[in-house]
TIDRENDREN-625588 format. One line per field, with one value per residue (C-alpha): residue number from 1; residue in three letters; x, z, y. Coordinates in nm, 3 decimals. Layout:
// TIDRENDREN-625588
n (NUM ...)
res (ALA ...)
xx (X ...)
zz (Z ...)
yy (Y ...)
END
This chain:
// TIDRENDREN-625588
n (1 2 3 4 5 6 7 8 9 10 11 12 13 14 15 16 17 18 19 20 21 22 23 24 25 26 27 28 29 30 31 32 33 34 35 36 37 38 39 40 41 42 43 44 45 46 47 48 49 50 51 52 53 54 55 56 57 58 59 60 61 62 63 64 65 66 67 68 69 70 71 72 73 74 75 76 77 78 79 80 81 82 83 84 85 86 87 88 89 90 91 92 93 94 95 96 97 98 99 100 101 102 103 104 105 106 107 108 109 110 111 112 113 114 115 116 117 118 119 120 121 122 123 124 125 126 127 128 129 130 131 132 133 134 135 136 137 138 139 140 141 142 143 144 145 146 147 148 149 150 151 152 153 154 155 156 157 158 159 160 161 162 163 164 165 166 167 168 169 170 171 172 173 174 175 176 177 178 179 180 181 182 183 184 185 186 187 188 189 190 191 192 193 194 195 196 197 198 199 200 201 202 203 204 205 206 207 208 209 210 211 212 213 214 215 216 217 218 219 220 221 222 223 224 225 226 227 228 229 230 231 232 233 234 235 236 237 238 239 240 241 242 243 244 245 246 247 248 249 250 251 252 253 254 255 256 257 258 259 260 261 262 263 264 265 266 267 268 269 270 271 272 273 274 275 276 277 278 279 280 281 282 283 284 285 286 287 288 289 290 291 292 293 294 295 296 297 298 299 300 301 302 303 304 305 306 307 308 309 310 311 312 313 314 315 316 317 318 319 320 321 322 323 324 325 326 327 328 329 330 331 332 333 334 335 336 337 338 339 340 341 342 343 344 345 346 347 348 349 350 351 352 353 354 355 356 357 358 359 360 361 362 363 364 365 366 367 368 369 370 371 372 373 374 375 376 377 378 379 380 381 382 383 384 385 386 387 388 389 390 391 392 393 394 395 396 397 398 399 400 401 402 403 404 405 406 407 408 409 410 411 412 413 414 415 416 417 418 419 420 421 422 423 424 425 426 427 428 429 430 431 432 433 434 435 436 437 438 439 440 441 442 443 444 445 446 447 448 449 450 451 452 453 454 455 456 457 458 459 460 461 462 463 464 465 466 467 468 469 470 471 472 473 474 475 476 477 478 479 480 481 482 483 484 485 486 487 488 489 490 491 492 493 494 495 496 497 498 499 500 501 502 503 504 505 506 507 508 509 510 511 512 513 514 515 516 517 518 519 520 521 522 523 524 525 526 527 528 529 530 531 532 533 534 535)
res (UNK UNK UNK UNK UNK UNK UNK UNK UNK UNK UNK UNK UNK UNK UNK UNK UNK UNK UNK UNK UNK UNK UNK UNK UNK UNK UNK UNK UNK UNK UNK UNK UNK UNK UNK UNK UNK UNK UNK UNK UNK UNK UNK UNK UNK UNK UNK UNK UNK UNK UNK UNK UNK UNK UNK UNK UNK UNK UNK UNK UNK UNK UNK UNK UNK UNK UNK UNK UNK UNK UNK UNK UNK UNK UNK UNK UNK UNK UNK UNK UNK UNK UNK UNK UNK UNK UNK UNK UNK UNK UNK UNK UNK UNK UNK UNK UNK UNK UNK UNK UNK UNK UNK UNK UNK UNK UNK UNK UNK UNK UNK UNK UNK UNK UNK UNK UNK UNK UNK UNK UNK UNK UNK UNK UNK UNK UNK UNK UNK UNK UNK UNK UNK UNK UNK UNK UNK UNK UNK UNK UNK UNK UNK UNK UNK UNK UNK UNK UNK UNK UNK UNK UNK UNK UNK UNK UNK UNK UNK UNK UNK UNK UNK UNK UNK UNK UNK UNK UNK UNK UNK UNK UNK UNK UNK UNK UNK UNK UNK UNK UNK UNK UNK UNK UNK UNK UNK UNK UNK UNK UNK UNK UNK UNK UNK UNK UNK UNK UNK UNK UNK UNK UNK UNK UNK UNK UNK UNK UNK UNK UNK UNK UNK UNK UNK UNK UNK UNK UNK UNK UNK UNK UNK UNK UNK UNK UNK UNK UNK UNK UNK UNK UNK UNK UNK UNK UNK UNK UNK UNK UNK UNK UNK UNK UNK UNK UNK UNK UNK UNK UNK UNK UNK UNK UNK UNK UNK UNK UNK UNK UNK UNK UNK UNK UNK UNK UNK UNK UNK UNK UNK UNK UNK UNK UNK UNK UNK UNK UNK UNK UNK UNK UNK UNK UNK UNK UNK UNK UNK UNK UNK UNK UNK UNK UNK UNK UNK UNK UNK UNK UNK UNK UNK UNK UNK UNK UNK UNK UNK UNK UNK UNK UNK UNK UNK UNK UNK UNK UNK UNK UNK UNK UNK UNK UNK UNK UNK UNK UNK UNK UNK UNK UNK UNK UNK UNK UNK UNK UNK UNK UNK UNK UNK UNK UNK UNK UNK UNK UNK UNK UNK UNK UNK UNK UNK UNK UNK UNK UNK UNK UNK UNK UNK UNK UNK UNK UNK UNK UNK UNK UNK UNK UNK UNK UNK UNK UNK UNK UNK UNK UNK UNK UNK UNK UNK UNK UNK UNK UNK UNK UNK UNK UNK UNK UNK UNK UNK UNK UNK UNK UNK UNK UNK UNK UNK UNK UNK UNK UNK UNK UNK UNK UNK UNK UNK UNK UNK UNK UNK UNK UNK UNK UNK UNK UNK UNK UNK UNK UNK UNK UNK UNK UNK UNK UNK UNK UNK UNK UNK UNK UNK UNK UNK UNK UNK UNK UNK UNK UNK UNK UNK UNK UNK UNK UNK UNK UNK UNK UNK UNK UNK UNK UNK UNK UNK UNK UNK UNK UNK UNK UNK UNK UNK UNK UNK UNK UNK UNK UNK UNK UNK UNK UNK UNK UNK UNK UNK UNK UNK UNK UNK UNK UNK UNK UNK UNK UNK UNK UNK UNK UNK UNK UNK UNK UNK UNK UNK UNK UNK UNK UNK UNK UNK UNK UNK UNK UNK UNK UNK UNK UNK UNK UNK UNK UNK UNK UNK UNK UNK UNK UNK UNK UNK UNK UNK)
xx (-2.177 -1.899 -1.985 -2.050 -1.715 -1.814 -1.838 -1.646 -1.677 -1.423 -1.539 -1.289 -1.036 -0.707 -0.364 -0.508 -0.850 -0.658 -0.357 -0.652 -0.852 -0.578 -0.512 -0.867 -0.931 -0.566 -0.785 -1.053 -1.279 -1.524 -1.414 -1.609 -1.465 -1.668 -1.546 -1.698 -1.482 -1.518 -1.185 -0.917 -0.658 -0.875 -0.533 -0.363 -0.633 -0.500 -0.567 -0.501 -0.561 -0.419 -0.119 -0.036 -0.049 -0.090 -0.046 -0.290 -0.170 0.137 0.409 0.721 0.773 0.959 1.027 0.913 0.942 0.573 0.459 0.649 0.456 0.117 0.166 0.302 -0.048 -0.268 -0.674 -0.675 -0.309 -0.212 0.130 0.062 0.226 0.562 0.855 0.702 1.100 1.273 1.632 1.753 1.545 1.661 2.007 1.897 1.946 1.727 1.582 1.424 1.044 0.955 0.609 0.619 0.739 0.412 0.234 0.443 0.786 0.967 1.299 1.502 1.553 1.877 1.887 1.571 1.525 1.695 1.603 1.636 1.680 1.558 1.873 1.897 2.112 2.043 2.109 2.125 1.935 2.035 2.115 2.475 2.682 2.976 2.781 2.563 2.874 3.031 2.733 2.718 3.077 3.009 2.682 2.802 3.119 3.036 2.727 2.932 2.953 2.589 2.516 2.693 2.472 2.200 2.250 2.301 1.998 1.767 1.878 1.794 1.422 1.375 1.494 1.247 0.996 0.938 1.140 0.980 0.652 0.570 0.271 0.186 -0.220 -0.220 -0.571 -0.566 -0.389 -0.190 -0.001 0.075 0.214 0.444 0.639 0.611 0.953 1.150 1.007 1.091 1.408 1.456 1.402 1.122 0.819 0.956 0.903 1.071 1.167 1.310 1.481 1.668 1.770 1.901 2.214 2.221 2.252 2.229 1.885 1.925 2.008 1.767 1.490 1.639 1.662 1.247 1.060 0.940 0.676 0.490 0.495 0.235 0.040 0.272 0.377 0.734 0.698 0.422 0.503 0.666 1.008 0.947 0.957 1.306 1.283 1.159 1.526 1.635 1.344 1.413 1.824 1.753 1.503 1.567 1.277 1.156 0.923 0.654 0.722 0.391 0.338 0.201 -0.139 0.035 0.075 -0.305 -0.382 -0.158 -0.302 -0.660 -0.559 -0.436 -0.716 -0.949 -0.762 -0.764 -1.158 -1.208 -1.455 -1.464 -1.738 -1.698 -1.955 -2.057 -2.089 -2.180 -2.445 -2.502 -2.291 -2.613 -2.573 -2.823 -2.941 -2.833 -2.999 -2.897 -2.720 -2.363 -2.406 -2.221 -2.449 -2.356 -2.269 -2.528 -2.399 -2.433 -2.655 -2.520 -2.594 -2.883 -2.992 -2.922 -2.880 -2.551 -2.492 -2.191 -2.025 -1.772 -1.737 -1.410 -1.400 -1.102 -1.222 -1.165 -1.222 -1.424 -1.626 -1.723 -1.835 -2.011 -2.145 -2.220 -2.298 -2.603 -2.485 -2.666 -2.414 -2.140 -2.065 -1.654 -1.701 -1.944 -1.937 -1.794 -1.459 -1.446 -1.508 -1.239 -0.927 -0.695 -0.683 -0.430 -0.371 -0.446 -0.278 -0.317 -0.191 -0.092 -0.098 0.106 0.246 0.528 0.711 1.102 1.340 1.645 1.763 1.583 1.825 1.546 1.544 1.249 1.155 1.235 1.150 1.186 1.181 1.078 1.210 1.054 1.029 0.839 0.681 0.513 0.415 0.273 0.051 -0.052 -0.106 -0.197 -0.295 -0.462 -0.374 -0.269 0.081 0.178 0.567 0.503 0.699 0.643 0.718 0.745 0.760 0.913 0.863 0.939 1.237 1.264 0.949 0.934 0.608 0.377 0.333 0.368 0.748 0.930 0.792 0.672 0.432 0.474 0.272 0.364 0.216 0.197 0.080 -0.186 -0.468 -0.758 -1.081 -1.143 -0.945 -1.249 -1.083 -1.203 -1.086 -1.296 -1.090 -0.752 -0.690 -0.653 -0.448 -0.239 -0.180 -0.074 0.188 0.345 0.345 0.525 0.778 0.906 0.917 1.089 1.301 1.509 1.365 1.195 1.335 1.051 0.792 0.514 0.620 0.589 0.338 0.063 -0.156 -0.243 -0.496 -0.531 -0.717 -0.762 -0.890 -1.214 -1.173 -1.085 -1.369 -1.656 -1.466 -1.266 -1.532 -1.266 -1.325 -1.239 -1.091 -0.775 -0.532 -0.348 -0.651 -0.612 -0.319 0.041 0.068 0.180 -0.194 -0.305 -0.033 -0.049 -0.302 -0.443 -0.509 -0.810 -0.853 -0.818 -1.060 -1.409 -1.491 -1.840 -1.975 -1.866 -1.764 -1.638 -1.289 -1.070 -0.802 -0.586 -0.394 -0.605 -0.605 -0.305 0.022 -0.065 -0.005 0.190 0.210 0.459 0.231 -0.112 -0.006 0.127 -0.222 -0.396 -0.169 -0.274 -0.625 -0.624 -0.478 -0.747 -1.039 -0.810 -0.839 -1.241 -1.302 -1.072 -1.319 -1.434 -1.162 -1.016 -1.376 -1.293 -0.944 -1.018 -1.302)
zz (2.717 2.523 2.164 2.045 1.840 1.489 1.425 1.133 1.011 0.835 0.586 0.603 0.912 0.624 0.711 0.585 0.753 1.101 1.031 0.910 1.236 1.469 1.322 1.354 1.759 1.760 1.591 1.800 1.626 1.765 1.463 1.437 1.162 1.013 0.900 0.670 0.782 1.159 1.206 1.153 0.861 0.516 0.273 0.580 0.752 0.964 0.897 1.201 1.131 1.311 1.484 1.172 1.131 0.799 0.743 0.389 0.267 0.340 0.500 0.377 0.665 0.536 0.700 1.031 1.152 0.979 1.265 1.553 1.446 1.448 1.764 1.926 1.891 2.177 2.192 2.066 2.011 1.647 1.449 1.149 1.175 1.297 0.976 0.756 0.773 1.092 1.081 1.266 0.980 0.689 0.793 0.786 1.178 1.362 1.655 1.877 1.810 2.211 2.154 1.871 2.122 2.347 2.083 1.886 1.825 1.511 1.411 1.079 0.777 0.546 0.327 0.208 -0.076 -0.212 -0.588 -0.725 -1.108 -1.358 -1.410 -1.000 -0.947 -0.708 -0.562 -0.225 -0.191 0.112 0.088 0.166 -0.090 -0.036 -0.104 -0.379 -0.601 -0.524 -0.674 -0.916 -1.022 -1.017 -1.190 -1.546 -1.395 -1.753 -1.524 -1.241 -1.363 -1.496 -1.089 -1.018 -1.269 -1.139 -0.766 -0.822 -1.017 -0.803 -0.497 -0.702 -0.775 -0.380 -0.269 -0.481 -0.546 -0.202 0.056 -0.109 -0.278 -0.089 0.118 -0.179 -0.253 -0.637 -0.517 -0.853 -1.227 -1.097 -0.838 -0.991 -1.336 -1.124 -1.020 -1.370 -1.525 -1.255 -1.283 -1.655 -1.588 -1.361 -1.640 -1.416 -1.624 -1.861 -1.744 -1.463 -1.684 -1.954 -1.744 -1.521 -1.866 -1.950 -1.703 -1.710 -1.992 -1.773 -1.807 -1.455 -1.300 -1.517 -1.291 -0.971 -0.998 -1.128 -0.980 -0.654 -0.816 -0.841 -0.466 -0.496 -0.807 -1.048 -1.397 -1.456 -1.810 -1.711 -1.398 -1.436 -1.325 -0.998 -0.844 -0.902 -0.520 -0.351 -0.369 -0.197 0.047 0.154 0.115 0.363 0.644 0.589 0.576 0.881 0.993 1.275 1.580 1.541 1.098 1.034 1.180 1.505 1.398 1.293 1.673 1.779 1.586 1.676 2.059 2.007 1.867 2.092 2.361 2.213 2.206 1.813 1.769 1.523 1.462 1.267 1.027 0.947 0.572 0.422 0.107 0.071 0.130 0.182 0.103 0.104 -0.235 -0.383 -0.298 -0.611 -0.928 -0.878 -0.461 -0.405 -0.231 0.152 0.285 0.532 0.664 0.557 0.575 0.671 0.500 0.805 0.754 1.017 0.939 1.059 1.062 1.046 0.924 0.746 0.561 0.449 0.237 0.293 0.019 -0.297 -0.522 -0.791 -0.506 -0.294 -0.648 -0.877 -0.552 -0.326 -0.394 -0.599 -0.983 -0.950 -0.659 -0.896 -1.121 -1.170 -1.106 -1.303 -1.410 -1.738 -1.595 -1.295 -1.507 -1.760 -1.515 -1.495 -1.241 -1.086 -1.115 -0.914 -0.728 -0.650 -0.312 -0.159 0.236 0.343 0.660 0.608 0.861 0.914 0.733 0.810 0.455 0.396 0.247 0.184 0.321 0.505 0.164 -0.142 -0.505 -0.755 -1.092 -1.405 -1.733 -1.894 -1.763 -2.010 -2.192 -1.845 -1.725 -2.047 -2.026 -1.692 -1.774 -2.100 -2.247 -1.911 -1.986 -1.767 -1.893 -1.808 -1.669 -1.344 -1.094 -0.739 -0.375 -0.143 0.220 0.509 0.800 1.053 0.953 1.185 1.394 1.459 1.684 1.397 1.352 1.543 1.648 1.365 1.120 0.875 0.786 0.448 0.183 -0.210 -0.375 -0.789 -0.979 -1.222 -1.461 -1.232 -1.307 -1.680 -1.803 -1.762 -1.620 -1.467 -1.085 -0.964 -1.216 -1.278 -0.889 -0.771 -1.080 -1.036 -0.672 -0.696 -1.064 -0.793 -0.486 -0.706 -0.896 -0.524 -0.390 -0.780 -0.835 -0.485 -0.322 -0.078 -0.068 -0.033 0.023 -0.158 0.169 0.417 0.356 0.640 0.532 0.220 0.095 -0.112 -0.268 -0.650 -0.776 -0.684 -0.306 -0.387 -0.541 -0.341 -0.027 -0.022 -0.272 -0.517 -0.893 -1.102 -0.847 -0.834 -0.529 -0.507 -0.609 -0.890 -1.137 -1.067 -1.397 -1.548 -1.668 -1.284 -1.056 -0.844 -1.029 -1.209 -0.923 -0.778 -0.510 -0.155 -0.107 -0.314 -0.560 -0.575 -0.177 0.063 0.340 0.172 0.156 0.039 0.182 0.089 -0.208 -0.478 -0.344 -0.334 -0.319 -0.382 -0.275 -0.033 0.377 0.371 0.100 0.237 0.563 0.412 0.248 0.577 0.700 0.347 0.413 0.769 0.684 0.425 0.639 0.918 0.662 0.611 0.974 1.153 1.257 1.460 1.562 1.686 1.883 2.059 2.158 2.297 2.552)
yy (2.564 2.337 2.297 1.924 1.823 1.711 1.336 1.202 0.911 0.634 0.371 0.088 -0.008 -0.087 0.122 0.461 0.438 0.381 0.648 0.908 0.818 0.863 1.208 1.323 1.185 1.437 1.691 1.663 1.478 1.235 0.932 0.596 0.364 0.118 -0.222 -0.442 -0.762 -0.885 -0.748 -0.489 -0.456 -0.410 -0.585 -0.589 -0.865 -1.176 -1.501 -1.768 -2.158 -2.463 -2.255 -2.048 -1.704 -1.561 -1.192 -1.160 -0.813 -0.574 -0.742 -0.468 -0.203 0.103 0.483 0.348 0.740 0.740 0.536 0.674 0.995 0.821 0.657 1.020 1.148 1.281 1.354 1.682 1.742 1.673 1.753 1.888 2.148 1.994 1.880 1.582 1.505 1.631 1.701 1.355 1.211 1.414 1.265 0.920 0.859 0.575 0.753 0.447 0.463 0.521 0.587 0.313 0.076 0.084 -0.090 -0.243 -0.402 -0.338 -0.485 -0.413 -0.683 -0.769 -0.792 -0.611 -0.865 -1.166 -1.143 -1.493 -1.528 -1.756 -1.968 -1.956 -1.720 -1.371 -1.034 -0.955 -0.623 -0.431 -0.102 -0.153 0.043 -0.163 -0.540 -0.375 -0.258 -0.587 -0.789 -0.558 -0.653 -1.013 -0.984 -0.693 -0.528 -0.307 -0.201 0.005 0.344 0.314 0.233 0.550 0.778 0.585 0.601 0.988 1.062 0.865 1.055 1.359 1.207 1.070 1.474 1.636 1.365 1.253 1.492 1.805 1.708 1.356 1.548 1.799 1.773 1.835 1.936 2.194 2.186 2.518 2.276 2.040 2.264 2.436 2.135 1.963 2.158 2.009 1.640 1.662 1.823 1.508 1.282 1.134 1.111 0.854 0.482 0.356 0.053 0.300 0.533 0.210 0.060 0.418 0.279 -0.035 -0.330 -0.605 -0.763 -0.904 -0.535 -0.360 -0.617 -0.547 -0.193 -0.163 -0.480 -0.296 -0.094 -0.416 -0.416 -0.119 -0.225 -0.098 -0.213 -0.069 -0.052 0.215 0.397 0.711 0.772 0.917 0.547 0.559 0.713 0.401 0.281 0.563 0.525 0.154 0.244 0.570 0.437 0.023 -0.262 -0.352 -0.594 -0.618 -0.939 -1.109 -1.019 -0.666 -0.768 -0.683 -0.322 -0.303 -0.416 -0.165 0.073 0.055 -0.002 0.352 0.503 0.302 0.494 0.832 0.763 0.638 0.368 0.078 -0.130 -0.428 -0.632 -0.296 -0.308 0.047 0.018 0.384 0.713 0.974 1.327 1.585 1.733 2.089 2.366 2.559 2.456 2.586 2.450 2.134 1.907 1.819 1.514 1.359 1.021 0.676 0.376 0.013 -0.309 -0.382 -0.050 0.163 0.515 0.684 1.084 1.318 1.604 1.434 1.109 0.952 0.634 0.418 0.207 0.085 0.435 0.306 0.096 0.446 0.618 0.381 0.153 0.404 0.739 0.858 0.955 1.274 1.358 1.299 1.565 1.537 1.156 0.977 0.645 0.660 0.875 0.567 0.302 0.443 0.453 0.208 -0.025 -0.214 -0.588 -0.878 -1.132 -1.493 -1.553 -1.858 -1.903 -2.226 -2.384 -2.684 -2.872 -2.723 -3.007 -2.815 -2.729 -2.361 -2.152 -1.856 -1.505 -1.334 -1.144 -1.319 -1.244 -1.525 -1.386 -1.614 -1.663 -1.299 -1.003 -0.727 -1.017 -1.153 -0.744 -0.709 -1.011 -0.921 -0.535 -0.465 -0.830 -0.944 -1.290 -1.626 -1.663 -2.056 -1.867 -1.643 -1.458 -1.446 -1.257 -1.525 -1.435 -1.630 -1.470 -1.726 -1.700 -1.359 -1.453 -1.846 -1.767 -1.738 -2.104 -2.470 -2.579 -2.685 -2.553 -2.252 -2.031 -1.890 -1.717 -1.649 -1.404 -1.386 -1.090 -1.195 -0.998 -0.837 -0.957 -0.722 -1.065 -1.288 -1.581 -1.817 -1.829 -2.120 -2.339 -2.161 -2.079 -2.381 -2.484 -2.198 -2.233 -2.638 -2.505 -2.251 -2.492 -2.807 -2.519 -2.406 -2.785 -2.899 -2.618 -2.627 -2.346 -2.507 -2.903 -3.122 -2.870 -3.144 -3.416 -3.131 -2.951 -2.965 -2.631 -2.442 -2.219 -1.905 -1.620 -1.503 -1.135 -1.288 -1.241 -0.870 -0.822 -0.964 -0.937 -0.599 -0.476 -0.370 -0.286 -0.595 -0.761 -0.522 -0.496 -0.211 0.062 0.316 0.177 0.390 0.506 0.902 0.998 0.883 1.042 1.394 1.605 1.336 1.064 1.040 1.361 1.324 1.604 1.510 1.801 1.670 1.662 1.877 1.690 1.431 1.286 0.957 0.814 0.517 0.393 0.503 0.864 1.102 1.039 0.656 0.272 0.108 0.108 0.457 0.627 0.545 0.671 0.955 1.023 0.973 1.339 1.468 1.434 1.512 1.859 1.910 1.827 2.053 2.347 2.303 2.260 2.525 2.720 2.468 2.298 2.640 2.697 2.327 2.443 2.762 2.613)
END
């Protein structure tokens, strides 16, 4: 008689929830995800209004080879035990992504990022070490051998930092000590900001070679180091975008887990994560199932929460379940900050002279992360991402025109603003300063759609703690070890996946968290998962 596979189940359909459910329908799982929203994507949700289409979350695509693997999957054939980094990889060689390619169409972007500065001036970021040197030159020629140091001791970080430990599970203080005399030998738990300015005196370079932490939540006056690798990342592998916005890869996504036999159910709002009580004082308590917001009652032998971390403790689970995480040690960690993000379509008046990713820096730079971070204030100067990706992918909105959306890093919601007054204040400053400073010419005339969201959707609607959008804050005290554990040490049978779990934010990162987990819940279950194999 075949034994009944174990049922998992997935709370939350964002990047990590999908990548972790693929990789347990490989493991043999029988995986049911449920969604809170009527649709797929958690941060990575699509908006569509009067022929737009707005991708809300992630729209930077990096080490695509992440994908291909997810998409090479088979029911009850997984690769866990295959290279994180195969050879052809290793050497930085773009295999096409056949199995990607069933799914979903990916094509590469340069340059990566066109950083504007204040006085309107800008750097081409694109990996090319011939263009990058050159704008270097034009920009502190003084700067060049700093570039070189630089350059060399980042590829030293991104070898060890992400080639060797990127799928280490600090699951224990012993793993993570023994890699800790290397990091510091790397220089690479100092601040990213600090250890960049370390080569170059530029203000302007010292920005472009530190703003992308902020892509992942990140201040870089407070992230260790270690980030130093996600130039080497993005100068390795490229940025890449999705035909159709990233939304396109979410469909693709659950069409293959739909076909490896996953299930998603949507407007499926958890309230409660149920566990069954100790049997003995020393016994970790056993997970049980969960109960939805209309109160049915779901079972299974393991529960993963792809949401918000301080959301699945403090909201969901009983405190007398919660022995290493109680409210006062959730509560306490440092979240990331928010975003007000503006979602606009304008007719096409032929002058756009934008790229598809563009990041317009303001007039400060430590100043304005320190009033977001640390202060949690509503500076009247911002700085924005501004994405354009009809530039690449005219099909997202009407003919002639553009879809667009900016995003601007702001205080989460410990600040105590006010959203309902300073959001729509914020969004018409940001919409006038893009129309009035040149970067889009008459934006005001042509506008034809705008909305947007403040910490306040990210709380209410994503259910995250005070509002913040990138989970658990990137900073030294909360990396490896100290980040929030993939594997709960409270409930057996209980797991996290996502960017406040190990290794941490961002599209690359959460999927490489999803193959973290999967080989921990792998490890607890291979009893069983051998039994399933051998029938």
């Amino acid at each position: 008689m075949s034994k009944e596979r174990s049922r998992a189940i997935i709370i939350g359909s964002g990047f990590g929830g999908l990548s972790l459910g693929l990789r347990l329908q490989s493991l043999g799982f029988d995986t049911t995800i449920v969604e809170k929203l009527d649709g797929a994507g958690g941060r990575a949700y699509v908006k569509k209004v009067n022929g737009f289409t707005f991708d809300m979350g992630p729209t930077v695509i990096t080490v695509p080879h992440f994908i291909e693997e997810l998409f090479a999957l088979d029911r009850d054939s997984d690769n866990l035990d295959q290279p994180d980094f195969p050879a052809h990889i290793l050497n930085g060689e773009q295999k096409p992504g056949i199995a990607t390619a069933k799914y979903a169409e990916i094509v590469p972007i340069k340059p990566f990022y066109r950083i504007y500065f204040d006085d309107k001036s800008y750097f081409d970021y694109d990996g090319d070490p011939v263009s990058t040197r050159e704008q270097i030159s034009q920009i502190a020629p003084e700067d060049l051998d700093g570039y070189e140091r630089f350059h060399k001791d980042a590829e030293a970080i991104f070898k060890r930092g992400f080639l060797e430990l990127g799928y280490t599970f600090f699951n224990d203080a012993p793993t993570m000590l023994r890699v800790l005399p290397d990091l510091l030998k790397l220089d690479a738990v100092r601040s990213l900001f600090s250890f960049t300015s370390r080569y170059f005196s530029s203000d302007k370079l010292r920005q472009v070679f530190s703003f992308e932490t902020l892509l992942i939540g990140g201040n870089p006056l407070a992230v260790p180091a270690i980030y130093a690798m996600i130039h080497f990342v993005e100068k390795t592998w490229g940025v890449h975008y999705v035909m159709g916005g990233t939304g396109a890869l979410v469909q693709g996504m659950v069409k293959k887990f739909e076909e490896m036999g996953g299930k998603i159910r949507y407007q499926a709002e958890v309230v409660s994560i149920d566990v069954a009580d100790r049997k003995g004082w020393f016994k970790k308590p056993v997970i049980k199932g969960l109960t939805l917001a209309n109160g049915e009652v779901l079972t299974a032998d393991a529960v993963i929460s792809n949401a918000d971390y301080a959301h699945t403790y403090m909201t969901l689970i009983d405190p007398k379940h919660r022995r290493w995480n109680p409210d006062w040690r959730v509560r306490n960690m440092h979240y990331s900050m928010s975003l007000l993000v503006v979602y606009f379509g304008f007719k096409d008046s032929g002058n756009l002279d934008l790229r598809h990713h563009n990041i317009i820096l303001g007039p400060r730079y430590e100043e304005l992360l320190t009033d977001i971070f640390k202060r949690k204030i509503l500076a009247s100067d911002f700085s924005q991402y501004l994405h354009v990706p009809t530039i690449t992918d005219p099909g997202l909105a009407p003919d002639g025109h553009h879809a667009a959306y900016t995003l601007i890093p702001v205080p989460h919601n410990g600040s105590g603003i006010d959203w309902s007054i300073e959001g729509p204040k914020l969004t018409d400053t940001v919409l006038r300063f893009l129309d009035d400073e040149g970067y889009i010419p008459g934006l005001m005339d042509n506008l034809v759609h705008s909305e947007f969201v403040t910490p306040d959707y990210f709380e209410t609607t994503l259910n995250s703690h005070l509002g913040n959008s990138f989970g658990v804050e990137p900073r030294l005290t909360q990396s490896a070890f100290f980040r929030p554990h993939n594997r709960s040490e409270d409930i057996n049978g209980l797991y996290l996946v996502g960017a406040s779990s190990q290794p941490g934010a961002g599209t690359p990162s959460v999927m490489m968290s999803a193959k973290m987990t999967a080989r921990a819940i792998a490890e607890d279950f291979s009893a069983t998962i051998s039994q399933w194999r051998d029938e």
